[in-house]
C-alpha positions in Angstrom: 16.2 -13.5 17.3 13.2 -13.3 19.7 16.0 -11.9 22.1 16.4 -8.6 19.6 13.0 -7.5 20.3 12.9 -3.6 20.7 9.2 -2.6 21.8 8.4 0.6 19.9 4.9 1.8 21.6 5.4 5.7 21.9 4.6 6.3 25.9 0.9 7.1 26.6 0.3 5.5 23.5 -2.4 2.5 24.1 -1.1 0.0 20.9 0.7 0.0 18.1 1.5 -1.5 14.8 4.2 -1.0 12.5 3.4 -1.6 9.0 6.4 -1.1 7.0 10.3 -0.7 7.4 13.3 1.1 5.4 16.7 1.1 6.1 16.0 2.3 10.3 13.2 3.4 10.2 9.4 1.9 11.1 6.1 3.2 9.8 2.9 2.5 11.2 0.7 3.7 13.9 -0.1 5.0 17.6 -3.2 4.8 19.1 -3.5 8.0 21.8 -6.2 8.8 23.5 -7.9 5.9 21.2 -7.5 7.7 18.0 -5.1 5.7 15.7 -2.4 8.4 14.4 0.2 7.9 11.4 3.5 7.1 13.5 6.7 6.9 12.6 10.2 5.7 14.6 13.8 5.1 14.1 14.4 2.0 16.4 13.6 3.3 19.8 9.9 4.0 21.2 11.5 7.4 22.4 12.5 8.2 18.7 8.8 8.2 18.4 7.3 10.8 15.2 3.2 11.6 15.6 2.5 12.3 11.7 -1.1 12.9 12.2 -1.9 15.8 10.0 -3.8 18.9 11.3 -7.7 18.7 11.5 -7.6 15.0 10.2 -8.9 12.8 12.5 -7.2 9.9 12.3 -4.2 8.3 10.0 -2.6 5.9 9.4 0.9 5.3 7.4 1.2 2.0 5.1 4.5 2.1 3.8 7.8 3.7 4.0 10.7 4.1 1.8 13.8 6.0 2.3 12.7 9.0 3.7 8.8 8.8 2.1 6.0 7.6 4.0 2.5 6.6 2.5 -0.9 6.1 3.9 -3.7 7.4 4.3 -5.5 10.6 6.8 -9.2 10.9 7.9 -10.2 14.3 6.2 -13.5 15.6 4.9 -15.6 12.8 5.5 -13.8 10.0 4.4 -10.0 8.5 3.9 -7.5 10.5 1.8 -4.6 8.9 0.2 -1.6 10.9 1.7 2.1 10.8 2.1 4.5 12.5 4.5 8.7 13.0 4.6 9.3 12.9 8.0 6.9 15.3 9.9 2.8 15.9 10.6 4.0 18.7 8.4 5.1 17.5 5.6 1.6 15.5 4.3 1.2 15.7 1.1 -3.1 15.0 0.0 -2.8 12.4 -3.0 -7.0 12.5 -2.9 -8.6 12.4 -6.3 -11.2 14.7 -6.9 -13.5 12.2 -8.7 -13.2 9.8 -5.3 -15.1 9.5 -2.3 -12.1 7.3 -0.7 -8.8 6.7 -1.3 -5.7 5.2 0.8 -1.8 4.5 -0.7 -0.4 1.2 0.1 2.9 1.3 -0.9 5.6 3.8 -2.0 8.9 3.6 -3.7 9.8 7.6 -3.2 8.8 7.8 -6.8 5.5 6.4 -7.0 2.4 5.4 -4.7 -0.2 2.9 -5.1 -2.8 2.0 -3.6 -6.8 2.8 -5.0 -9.6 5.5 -5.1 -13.5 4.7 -4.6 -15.0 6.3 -7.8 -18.5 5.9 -8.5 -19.2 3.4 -5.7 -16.2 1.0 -7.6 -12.8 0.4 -5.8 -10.6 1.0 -8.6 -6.7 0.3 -8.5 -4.9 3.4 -8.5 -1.3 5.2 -9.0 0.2 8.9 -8.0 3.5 9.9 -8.8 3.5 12.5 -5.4 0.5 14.8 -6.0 -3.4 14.6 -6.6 -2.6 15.7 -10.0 -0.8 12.8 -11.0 -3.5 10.2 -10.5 -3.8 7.0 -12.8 -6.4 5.0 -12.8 -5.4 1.6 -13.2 -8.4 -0.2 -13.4 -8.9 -2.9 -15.7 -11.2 -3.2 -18.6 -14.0 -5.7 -17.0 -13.1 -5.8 -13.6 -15.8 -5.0 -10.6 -13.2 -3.8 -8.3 -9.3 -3.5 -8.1 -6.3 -2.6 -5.4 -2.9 -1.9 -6.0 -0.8 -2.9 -2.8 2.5 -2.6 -4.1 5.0 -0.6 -6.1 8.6 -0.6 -7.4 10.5 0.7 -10.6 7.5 2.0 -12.3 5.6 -1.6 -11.7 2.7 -2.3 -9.7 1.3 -5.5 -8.0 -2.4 -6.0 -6.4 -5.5 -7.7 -7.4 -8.8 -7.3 -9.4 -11.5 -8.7 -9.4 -12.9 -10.5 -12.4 -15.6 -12.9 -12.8 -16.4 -12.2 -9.1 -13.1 -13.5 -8.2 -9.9 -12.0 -7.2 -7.0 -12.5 -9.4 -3.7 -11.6 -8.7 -2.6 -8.5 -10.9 0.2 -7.0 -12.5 0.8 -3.4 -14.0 3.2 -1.0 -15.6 1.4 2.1 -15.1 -1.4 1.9 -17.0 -4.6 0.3 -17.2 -4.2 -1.1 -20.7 -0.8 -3.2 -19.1 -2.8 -5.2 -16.6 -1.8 -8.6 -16.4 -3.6 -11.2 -14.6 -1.5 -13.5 -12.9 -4.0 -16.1 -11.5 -2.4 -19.9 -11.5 -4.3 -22.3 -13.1 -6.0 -24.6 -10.5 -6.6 -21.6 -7.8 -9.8 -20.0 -7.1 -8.6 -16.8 -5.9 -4.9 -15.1 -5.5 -3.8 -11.7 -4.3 -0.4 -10.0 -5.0 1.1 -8.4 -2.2 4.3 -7.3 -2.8 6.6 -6.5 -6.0 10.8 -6.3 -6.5 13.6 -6.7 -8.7 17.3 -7.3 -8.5 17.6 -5.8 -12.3 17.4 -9.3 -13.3 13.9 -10.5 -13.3 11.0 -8.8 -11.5 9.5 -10.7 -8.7 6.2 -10.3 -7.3 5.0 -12.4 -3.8 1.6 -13.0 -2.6 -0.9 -15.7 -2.2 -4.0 -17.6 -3.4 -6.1 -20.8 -2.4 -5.7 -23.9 -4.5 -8.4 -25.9 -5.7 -6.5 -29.1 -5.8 -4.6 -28.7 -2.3 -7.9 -26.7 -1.0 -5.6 -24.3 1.3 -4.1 -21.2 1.0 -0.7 -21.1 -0.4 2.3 -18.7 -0.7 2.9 -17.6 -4.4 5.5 -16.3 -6.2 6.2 -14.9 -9.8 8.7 -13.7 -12.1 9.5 -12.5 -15.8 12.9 -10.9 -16.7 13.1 -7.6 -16.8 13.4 -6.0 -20.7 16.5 -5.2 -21.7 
C-alpha cells in the first residue's frame, strides 16, 4: 500500500534509486557529495551499505540476488562490470580485457549478464563471477546487443538486427540466440527472464505496428525435460 512506504535515502545522501530487490534487501544507489555510489540496504535507510569500491569513482549496483550484487564501478577510464557480496570490499572486476566498457545487469549468484564495448560494438555479454569467465554472446549479424537479464543458465536482452531491436533470448552462447520479435512490431526489448521449472518466462516490451503504441510482452517455452 502507499501507506508501507519506507524511505531508504542513507542520511547526507542527496537521492537515491533502488534498482533491484532480494528477499530484504535493496540494491541501488546514493548520491553523496554528488557522486553516485553502489548502495545497498536491508529495509531501513540507517541499514544503509556504501559499496563504492576504492579509487573508482563512481558505481553503481544493478541487481541483487541473495547475497550477490551486480553492477558496474567507474575505474580506469571507463565503466567496469563488477559485483560485490555485501561490502565496498568484496567487489569483484568482471572487465574484459578486449573492452573499453562493460556494466552487468543482472545476476542470479551464478551468473551475470549484462555487455562489453569491444571494438566500438556493444556486444551482449555473460560472466560466471570473474573476468576470466567472459562469454561473448553476440549474435552472428547483429550491430549491437545487451543482455539485461539472467536465470538458470538463460539469458534475456535485445540485439539489434536490421537496425532494429529485437527482443533476444540465450542459453549461454552465441550460437543459441533466439530472436523473439512478434510479428507486427517494429521493435521489442526483453527485460527480464524466470521459471517456475515449468516453462521459462521472459517479460519485456515492444511497439506494435498495428496498435502503434508500446505494449507489455510476454513469452514462454517449456522448459526441456
Amino acid at each position: 500500500s502507499a501507506a508501507s512506504w519506507v524511505d531508504l535515502n542513507p542520511a547526507g545522501a542527496s537521492g537515491s534509486v533502488a534498482r533491484g530487490m532480494s528477499g530484504s534487501q535493496q540494491a541501488g544507489y546514493a548520491s553523496v557529495g554528488g557522486v553516485p555510489r553502489a548502495s545497498l540496504w536491508s529495509g531501513t535507510a540507517a541499514s544503509w551499505v556504501d559499496l563504492n569500491p576504492t579509487g573508482a569513482a563512481w558505481s553503481e549496483a544493478l541487481a541483487i540476488s541473495g547475497s550477490q550484487q551486480a553492477g558496474y564501478a567507474q575505474l580506469s577510464g571507463g565503466a567496469r562490470a563488477g559485483l560485490w557480496s555485501g561490502t565496498a570490499a568484496s567487489w569483484v572486476d568482471l572487465h574484459p580485457t578486449v573492452a573499453s566498457w562493460s556494466i552487468a545487469y543482472a545476476t542470479d549468484q551464478v551468473q551475470q549478464a549484462g555487455f562489453a564495448r569491444v571494438g566500438g560494438v556493444t556486444r551482449a555479454s555473460l560472466w560466471s563471477g570473474t573476468a576470466a569467465t567472459y562469454i561473448d554472446l553476440h549474435p552472428t549479424g547483429a550491430t549491437a546487443s545487451e543482455a539485461y537479464a539472467a536465470s538458470g543458465g538463460q539469458q534475456a536482452g535485445y540485439a539489434v538486427v536490421g537496425g532494429v531491436p529485437h527482443a533476444s533470448f540465450w542459453s549461454g552462447t552465441a550460437a543459441s540466440w533466439v530472436d523473439l520479435n512478434p510479428a507486427g512490431f517494429n521493435f521489442s526489448v526483453a527485460r527480464s527472464i524466470t521459471t517456475d521449472g515449468i516453462n521459462t518466462y521472459i517479460a519485456g516490451y515492444g511497439y506494435s505496428s498495428v496498435t502503434n503504441r508500446y505494449e507489455a510482452l510476454l513469452w514462454s517455452q517449456p522448459v526441456p525435460e
